[in-house]
Each structure stands twice: as structure tokens, then as C-alpha cells.
C-alpha positions as CSV (number, residue, x, y, z in Angstrom):
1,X,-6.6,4.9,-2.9
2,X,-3.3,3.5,-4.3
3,X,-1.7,0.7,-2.1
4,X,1.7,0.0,-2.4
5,X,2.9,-3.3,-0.6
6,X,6.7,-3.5,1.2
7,X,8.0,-6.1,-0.7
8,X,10.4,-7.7,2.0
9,X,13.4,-9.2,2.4
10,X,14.7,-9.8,5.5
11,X,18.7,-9.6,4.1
12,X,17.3,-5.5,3.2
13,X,14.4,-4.8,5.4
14,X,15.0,-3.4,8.9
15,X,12.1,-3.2,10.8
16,X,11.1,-0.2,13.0
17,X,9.1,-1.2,16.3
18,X,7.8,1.9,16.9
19,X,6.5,1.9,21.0
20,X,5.9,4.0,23.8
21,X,4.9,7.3,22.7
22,X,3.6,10.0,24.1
23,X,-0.4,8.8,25.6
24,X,-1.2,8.0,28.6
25,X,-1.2,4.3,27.1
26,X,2.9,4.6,27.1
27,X,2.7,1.9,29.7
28,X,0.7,-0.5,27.5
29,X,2.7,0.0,24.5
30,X,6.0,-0.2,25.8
31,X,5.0,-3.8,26.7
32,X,3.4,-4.2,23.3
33,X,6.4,-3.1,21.3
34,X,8.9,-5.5,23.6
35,X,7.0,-8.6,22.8
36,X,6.6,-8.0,19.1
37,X,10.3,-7.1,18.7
38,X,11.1,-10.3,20.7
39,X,9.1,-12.1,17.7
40,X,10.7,-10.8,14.7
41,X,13.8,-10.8,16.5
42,X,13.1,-15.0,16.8
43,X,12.3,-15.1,13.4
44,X,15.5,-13.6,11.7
45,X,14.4,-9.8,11.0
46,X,16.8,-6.9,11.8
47,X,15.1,-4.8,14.1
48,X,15.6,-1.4,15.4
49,X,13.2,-0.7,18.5
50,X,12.1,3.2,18.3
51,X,10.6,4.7,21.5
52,X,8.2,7.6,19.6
53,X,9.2,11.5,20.7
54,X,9.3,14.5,18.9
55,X,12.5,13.2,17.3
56,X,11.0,10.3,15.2
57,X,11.8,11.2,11.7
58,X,15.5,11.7,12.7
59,X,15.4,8.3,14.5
60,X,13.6,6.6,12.0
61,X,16.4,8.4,9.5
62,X,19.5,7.1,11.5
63,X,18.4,3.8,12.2
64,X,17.7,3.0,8.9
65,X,14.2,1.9,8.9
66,X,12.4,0.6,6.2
67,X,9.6,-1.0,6.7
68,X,7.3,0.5,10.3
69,X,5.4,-1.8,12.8
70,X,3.4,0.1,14.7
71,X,3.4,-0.8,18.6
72,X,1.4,2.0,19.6
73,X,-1.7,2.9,21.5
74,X,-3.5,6.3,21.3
75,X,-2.9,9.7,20.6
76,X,0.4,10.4,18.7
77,X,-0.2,6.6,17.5
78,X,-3.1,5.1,16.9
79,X,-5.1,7.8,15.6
80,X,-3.6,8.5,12.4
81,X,-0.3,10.7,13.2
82,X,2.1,8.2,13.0
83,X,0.5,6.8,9.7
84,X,0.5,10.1,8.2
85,X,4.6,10.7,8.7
86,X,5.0,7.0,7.4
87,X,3.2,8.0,4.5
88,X,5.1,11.5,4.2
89,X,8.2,9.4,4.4
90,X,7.4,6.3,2.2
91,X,8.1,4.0,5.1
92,X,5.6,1.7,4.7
93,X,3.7,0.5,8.0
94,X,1.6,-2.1,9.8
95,X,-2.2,-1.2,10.7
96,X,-4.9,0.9,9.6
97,X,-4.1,3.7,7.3
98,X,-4.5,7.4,8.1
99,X,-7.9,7.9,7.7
100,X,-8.9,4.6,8.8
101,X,-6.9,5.0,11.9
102,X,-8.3,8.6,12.8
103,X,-11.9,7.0,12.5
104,X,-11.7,4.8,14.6
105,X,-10.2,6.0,17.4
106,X,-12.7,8.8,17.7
107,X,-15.5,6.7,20.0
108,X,-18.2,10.0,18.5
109,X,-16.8,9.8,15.0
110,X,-17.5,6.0,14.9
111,X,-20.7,5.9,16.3
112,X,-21.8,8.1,14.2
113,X,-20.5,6.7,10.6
114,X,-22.5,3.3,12.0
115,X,-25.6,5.1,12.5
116,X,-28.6,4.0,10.4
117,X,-27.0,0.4,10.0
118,X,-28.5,-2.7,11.5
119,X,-26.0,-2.5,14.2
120,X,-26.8,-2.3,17.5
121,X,-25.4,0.3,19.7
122,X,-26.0,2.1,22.9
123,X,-27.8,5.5,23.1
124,X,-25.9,8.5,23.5
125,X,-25.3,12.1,24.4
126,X,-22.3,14.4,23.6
127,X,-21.5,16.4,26.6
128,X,-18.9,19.4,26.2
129,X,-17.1,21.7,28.8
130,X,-19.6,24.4,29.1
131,X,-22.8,22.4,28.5
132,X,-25.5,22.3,31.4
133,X,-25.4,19.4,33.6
134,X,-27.2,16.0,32.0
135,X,-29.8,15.9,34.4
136,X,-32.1,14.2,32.4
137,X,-30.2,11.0,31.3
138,X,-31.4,7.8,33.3
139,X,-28.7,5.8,35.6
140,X,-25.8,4.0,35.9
141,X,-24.4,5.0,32.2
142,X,-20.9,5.2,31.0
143,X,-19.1,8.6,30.7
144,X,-15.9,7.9,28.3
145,X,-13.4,10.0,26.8
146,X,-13.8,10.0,22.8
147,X,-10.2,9.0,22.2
148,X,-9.8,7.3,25.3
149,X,-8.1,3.9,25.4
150,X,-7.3,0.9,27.5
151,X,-10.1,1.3,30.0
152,X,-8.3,4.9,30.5
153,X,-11.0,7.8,30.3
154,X,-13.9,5.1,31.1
155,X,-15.9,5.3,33.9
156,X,-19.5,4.2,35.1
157,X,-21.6,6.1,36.8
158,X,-24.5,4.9,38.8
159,X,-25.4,8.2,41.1
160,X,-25.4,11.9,40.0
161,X,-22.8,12.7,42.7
162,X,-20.4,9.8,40.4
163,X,-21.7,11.7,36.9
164,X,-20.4,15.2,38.1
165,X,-16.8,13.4,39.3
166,X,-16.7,11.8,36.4
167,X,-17.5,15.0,34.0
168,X,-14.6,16.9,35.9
169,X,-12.2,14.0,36.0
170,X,-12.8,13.4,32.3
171,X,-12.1,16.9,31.2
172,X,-8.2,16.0,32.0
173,X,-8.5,14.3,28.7
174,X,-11.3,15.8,26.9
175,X,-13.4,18.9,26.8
176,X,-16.0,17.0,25.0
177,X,-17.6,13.4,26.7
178,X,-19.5,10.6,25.6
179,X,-22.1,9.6,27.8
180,X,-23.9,6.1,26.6
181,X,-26.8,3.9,27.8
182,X,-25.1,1.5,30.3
183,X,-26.0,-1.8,28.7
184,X,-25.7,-5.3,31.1
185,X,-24.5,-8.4,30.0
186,X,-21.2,-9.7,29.4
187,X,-18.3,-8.3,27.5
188,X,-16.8,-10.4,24.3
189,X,-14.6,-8.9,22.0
190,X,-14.2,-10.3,18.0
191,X,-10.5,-9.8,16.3
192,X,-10.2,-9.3,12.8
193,X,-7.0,-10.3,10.8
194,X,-6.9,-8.9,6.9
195,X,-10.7,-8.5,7.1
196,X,-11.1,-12.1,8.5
197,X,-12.9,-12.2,12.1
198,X,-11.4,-14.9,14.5
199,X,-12.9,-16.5,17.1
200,X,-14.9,-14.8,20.2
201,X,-12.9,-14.5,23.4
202,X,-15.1,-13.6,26.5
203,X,-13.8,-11.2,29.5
204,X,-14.6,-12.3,32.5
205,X,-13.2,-9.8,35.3
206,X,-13.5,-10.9,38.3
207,X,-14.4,-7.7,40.0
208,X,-17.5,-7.1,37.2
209,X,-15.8,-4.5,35.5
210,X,-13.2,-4.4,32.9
211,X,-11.1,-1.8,34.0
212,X,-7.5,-0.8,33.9
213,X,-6.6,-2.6,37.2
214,X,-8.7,-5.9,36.0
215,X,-6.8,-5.4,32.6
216,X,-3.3,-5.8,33.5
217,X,-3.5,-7.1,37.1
218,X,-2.4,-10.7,36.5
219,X,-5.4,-13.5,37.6
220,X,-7.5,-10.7,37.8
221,X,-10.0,-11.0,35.0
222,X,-10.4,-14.8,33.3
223,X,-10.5,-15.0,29.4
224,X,-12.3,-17.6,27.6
225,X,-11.9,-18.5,24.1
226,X,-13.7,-19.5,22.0
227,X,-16.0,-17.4,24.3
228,X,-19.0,-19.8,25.7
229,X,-22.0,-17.9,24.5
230,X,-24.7,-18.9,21.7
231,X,-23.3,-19.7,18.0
232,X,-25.8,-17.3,16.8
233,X,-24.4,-14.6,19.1
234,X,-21.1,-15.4,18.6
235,X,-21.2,-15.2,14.3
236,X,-23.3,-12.0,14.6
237,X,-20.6,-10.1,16.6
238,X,-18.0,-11.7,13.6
239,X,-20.1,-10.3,11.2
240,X,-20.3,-6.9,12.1
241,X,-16.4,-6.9,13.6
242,X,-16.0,-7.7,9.4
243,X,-18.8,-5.3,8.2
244,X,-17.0,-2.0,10.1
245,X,-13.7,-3.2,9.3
246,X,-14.5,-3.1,5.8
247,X,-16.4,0.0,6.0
248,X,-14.1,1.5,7.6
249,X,-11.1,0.5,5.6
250,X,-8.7,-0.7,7.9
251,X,-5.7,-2.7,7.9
252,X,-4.0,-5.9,9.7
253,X,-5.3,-6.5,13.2
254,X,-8.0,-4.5,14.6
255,X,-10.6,-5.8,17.5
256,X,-14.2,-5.0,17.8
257,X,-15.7,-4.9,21.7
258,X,-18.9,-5.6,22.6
259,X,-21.6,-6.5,25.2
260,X,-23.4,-9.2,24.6
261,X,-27.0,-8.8,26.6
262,X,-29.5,-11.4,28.1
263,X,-31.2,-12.0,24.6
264,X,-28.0,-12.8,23.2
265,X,-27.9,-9.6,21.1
266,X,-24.0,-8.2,20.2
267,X,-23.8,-4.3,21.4
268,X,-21.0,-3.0,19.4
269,X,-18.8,-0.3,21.6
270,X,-15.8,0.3,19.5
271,X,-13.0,-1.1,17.3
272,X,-9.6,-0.5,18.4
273,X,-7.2,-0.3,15.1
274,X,-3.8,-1.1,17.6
275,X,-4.9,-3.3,20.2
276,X,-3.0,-4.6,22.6
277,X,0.1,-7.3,21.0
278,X,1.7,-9.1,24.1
279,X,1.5,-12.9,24.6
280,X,-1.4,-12.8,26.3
281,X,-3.0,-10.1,24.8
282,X,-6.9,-10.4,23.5
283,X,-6.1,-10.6,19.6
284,X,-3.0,-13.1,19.8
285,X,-5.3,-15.2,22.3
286,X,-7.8,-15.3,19.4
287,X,-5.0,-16.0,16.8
288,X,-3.9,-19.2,19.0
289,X,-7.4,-20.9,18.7
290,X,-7.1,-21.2,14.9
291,X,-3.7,-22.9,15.1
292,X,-1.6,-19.1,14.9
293,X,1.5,-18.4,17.2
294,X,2.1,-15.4,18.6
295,X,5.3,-15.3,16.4
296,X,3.0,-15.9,13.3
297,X,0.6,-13.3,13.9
298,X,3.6,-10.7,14.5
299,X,5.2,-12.4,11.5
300,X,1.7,-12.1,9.3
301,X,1.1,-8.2,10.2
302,X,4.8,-7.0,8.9
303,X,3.9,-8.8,5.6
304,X,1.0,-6.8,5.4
305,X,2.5,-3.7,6.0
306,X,2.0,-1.0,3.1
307,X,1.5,2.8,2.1
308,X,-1.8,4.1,1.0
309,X,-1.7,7.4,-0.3
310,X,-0.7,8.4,-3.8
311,X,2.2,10.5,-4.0
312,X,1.9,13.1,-7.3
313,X,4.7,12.8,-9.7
314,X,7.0,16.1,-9.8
């Protein structure tokens, strides 16, 4: 794979915050994108803030964009299409690259390029529309959306009565579900920066569950960083954020989730390739306990912005 860096300068470069989009995590990433153009904004960057439709190569066009920060979360965005126009454009972009991005977002695909590593994971099942009912699995376990995001497309189920509402709720999103082994402990989540993993931060909701409401309800969940669990624990779940980040081969900011059980053992749930970029967001949280600002860490993630795939000479 060829990597071609931007190169900026800010008297040439006009950056692209590319938000909204078309996922149910529009919400989300219309914050995400207002915050990050707020930072380069502070810093001296021309910016032209791009809400993603169907029109985004003409947009991208007329604004003048040269350089692409990507400010958006799921499908259309985080799971490779986005990249893959960028590249087809030779705009380069912040993040993962294509493949890298369409990995990761794929809960299934993940999973199962991990499998056979010394990582732990839950146990799963692939249930898809047509499939008899999974009366055999043993309860509460999570039912979740492969390319679900933000809590959205994730639900626990402790009864079969919850299981079959959840199957028909999920297949709004998904013909196919992942069902996993519901694993108890507490949830920690490890953010990695250029293949660097920064300190732990530890959810804490407040209701027991990290949900969309406990999310982005203000005072309803409590974060602490660094998180207050064993130094062991805590270096384990840093490895292994690293070791799929580099296995996978992604790109600026990405954050692995866990749940750390009694023992102190990491579980490793997923790694999400455009997490969440507000100032209070999970990864800048993390940045801020190893001296960077939120204005660095947007500032830091444009510089690493880049195009991947080799374009054949005519």
C-alpha cells in the first residue's frame, strides 16, 4: 500500500469537515463535526463545513476542498465509503483507510479476523432473518447490530420474551444479528493516537448500562480517567487497543471498548475507527490526561491525514 501524506499549508489548504450524513448517528456527528471545525477554525485553518448527501463530490468540488476530516459516524462514513471517494478524488483524509475502515465497523468481520489470538472476547452466534429462534443460548446476552453504532442497534436481553423483541426490533437495521455472551464487569475503553494507546478512561453510567440515553444525557454516566482499575489490567487492554490497531491497519484516532471482569481480565468488544470528537468526548478525554488539548488532538489528526491507495499511471 502506497501512502501519500497532505503536505499542508494552511495559506493553501482548506479543510473539508465532513458531518452529518446519512446514519442514524446524524445526530452524534453533527455535534462531532461543530466542535472540530470550532478547533481548526481557532487555530487559523480555512474551513469549509460539508453536511454529507448524495451531493458530496459536487460540494467537495465547489468548496474547494483539499485536504478531508472526517466527522462522521456509521454507514455512509465510517465504514469505508467516504474513504473510498476521497481516494477516487485524491482528497486526502483523516482516519482509517478504506479497508481498514470497512473492517472495523463490521462487529462479525472483526471478531472474526481476532479469532485464534490471545485476545479475549465474548462467545457468539450469528443470527439472520430466517434462522430458527436461538433457543438454546444461555441468558441475559447482548443482541447488536453488526454495523451498529453509538449504543444504537445494542440491546441486552435477560428473558426470551426481551430476545424475540429485540430480534424484530433489530431487523430495522440488520437482517443478520450478533448475539454475544453477556460478560459482567465494568466498561473501560483504551484510545489509540498514530498507533500509540492513551490512557484508560472508565464509564461509569449511572443507570448500569451504557446506552444511548446514559451517553449523551448530561450527568448521566461519570467518566474517570485514568480509569481506577489494576495497572496490569489497565496495560493489557493498551496492548491489545495497539495490537488490532496495527493489525488492522488503521489510521489517526480510533478507540477500543472493553469490559473489564472481576479477575481483572480486558474483554475486547470493538474498535470504533471515528469515535466520537466533541469536548467531552471519550478519546479527547484520554488525550487531556497526557497534557493534549482538544485543539491539539483536532490539530494532530489533520496532519495525519493522507491517501492510501496507488493510483496506476495512464
Amino acid at each position: 500500500m502506497t501512502v501519500q501524506r497532505a503536505g499542508l499549508d494552511k495559506a493553501e489548504t482548506v479543510v473539508g469537515v465532513l458531518y452529518g450524513g446519512m446514519s442514524a448517528e446524524r445526530p452524534v456527528s453533527i455535534k462531532t463535526g461543530s466542535y472540530v471545525a470550532r478547533a481548526l477554525r481557532s487555530r487559523g485553518w480555512r474551513v469549509a463545513e460539508i453536511d454529507v448527501g448524495p451531493d458530496l463530490p459536487e460540494r467537495l468540488r465547489a468548496e474547494g476542498v483539499t485536504v478531508a476530516w472526517l466527522a462522521l459516524h456509521g454507514i455512509f462514513g465510517e465504514d469505508g465509503c467516504v474513504q473510498g471517494l476521497c481516494e477516487i478524488m485524491r482528497i486526502p483524509y483523516t482516519g482509517s483507510g478504506v479497508r481498514g475502515s470497512a473492517m472495523a465497523m463490521d462487529k462479525i468481520v472483526t471478531k472474526r479476523l481476532l479469532r485464534g489470538l490471545d485476545i479475549p472476547m465474548a462467545a457468539d452466534r450469528v443470527w439472520r432473518a430466517g434462522d430458527a429462534f436461538p433457543d438454546d443460548l444461555p441468558l441475559p446476552l447482548m443482541a447488536k447490530t453488526p454495523e451498529g453504532g453509538s449504543t444504537i442497534g445494542t440491546l441486552r436481553c435477560t428473558t426470551r420474551a426481551e430476545l424475540e423483541q429485540a430480534l424484530t426490533d433489530l431487523m430495522a437495521f440488520s437482517e443478520t444479528v450478533l448475539l454475544e455472551q453477556f460478560i459482567v464487569g465494568r466498561e473501560i475503553t483504551v484510545a489509540v493516537l498514530d498507533g500509540k494507546a492513551l490512557p484508560v478512561v472508565e464509564i461509569a453510567p449511572e443507570s448500569g448500562f451504557f446506552d444511548y440515553k446514559a451517553k449523551y444525557t448530561a450527568g448521566a454516566t461519570r467518566y474517570l480517567v485514568p480509569a481506577p482499575i489494576p495497572e496490569a489490567s489497565a496495560l493489557r487492554a493498551q496492548q491489545v487497543a495497539e495490537q488490532v490497531y496495527a493489525l488492522m491497519e488503521l489510521g489517526g484516532v480510533a478507540r477500543a471498548d472493553y469490559m473489564l471482569d472481576e479477575q481483572g481480565i480486558p474483554w475486547f468488544l470493538e474498535i470504533n475507527t471515528l469515535p466520537g470528537m466533541t469536548a467531552t468526548s471519550l478519546s479527547p478525554m484520554a488525550a487531556g490526561q497526557v497534557g493534549m488539548s482538544f485543539e491539539d488532538l483536532v490539530e494532530r489528526i489533520l496532519e495525519g491525514a493522507q491517501l492510501r491507495l496507488r493510483v496506476a499511471e495512464r
